[in-house]
N, C-alpha and C positions, 0 to 999 in steps of 0.2 A: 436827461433825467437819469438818475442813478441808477443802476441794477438792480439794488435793491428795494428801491421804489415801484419799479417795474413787475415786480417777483408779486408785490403786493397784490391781490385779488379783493373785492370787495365781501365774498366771503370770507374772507380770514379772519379767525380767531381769538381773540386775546388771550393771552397765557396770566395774565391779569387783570383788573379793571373793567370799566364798562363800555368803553367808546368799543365803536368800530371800526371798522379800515377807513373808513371814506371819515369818518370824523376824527379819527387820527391825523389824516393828513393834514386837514383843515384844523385842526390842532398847532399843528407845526409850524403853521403858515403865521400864526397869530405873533407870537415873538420880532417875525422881519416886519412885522406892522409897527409892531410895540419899539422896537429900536431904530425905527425911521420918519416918525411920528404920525404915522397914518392913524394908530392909537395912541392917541394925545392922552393922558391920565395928571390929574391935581400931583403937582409933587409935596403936597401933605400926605398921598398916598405911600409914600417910601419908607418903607418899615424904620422902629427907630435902631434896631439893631442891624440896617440891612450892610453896614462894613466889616459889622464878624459875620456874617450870615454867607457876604460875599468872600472870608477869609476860608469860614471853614468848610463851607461848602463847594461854593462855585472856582475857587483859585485853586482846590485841592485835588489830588489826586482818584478823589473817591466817587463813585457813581451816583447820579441822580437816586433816592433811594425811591421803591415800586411804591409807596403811599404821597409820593411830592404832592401840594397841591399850591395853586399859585389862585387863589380867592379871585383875585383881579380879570383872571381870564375867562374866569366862569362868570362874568356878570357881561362881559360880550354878548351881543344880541346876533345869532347866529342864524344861517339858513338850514331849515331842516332835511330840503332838498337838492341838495347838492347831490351830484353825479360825479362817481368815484374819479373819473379819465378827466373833470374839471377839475375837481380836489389836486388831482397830477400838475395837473397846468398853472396851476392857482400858486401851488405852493415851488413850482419853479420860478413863476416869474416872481414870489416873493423874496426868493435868493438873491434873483438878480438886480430886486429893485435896492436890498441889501447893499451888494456892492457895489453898485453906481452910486449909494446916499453915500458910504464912506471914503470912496473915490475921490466924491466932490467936497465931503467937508475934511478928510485927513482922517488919519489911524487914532490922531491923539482927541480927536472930536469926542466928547460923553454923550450919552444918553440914559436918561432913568430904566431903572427894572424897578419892580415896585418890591422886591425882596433883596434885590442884590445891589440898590444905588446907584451909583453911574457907573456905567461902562463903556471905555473907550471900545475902537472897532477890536482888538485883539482879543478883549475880555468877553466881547458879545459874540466872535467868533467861538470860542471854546465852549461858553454858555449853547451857542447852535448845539454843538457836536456832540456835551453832555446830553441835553434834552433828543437830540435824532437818536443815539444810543440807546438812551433809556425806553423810548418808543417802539423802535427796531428789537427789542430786544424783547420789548410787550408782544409783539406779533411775532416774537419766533425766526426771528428775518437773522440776527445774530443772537449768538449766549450774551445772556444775563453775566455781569462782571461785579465783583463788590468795589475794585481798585483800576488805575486805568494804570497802563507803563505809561512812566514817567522821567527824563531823563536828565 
């Protein structure tokens, strides 16, 4: 598990928003569902703008911004008692089950986001790292960034 996940405390904070540490994480976890089809979703559900949505946002250099809202996650039927040290566990083995799906289907493999269209595994890699960012960045764990270096 990362450092910085580790650092996490179920007290902590947000310097935005409403979730909390333990549903932050369990937040996180939702994406490696949604990109391996554990969260199957209607692909009527895929925005009709989601290949600029995916140009200007997701492919670009710029951060997640602190109001994102992604409708589709919020209608998730969630548990309300999750235990933060499960939330840790939950959302590693969601990594990993990540990269074993792209393993076995290849990089060039798509999968639906319901804002950003398909994404091969490279695209839904970055999509991770913006969203752990923006989260991390919610709880204080790293600074808030408007632009990411890009090279």
């Amino acid at each position: 598990m990362p450092l910085l996940i580790q650092k996490l405390q179920p007290e902590t904070h947000p310097l935005w928003g409403t979730m909390n540490a333990t549903k932050m994480l369990d937040h996180l976890n939702d994406p490696f569902k949604l990109c391996t089809g554990v969260y199957p979703f209607a692909e009527g559900s895929i925005l009709e703008k989601a290949e600029k949505f995916k140009v200007i946002t997701l492919l670009s250099d710029r951060a997640l911004p602190k109001g994102f809202d992604n409708p589709l996650i919020r209608l998730l039927s969630k548990s309300t008692d999750l235990e933060h040290e499960q939330a840790k566990t939950d959302l590693q083995a969601g990594y990993q089950l990540f990269k074993a799906y792209f393993i076995s289907k290849g990089a060039a493999h798509t999968m639906p986001h319901n804002i950003f269209g398909y994404l091969n595994y490279h695209e839904w890699l970055w999509f991770h790292y913006k969203h752990f960012s923006h989260h991390f960045a919610q709880f204080g764990l790293i600074p808030y960034i408007e632009r990411f270096e890009l090279e």
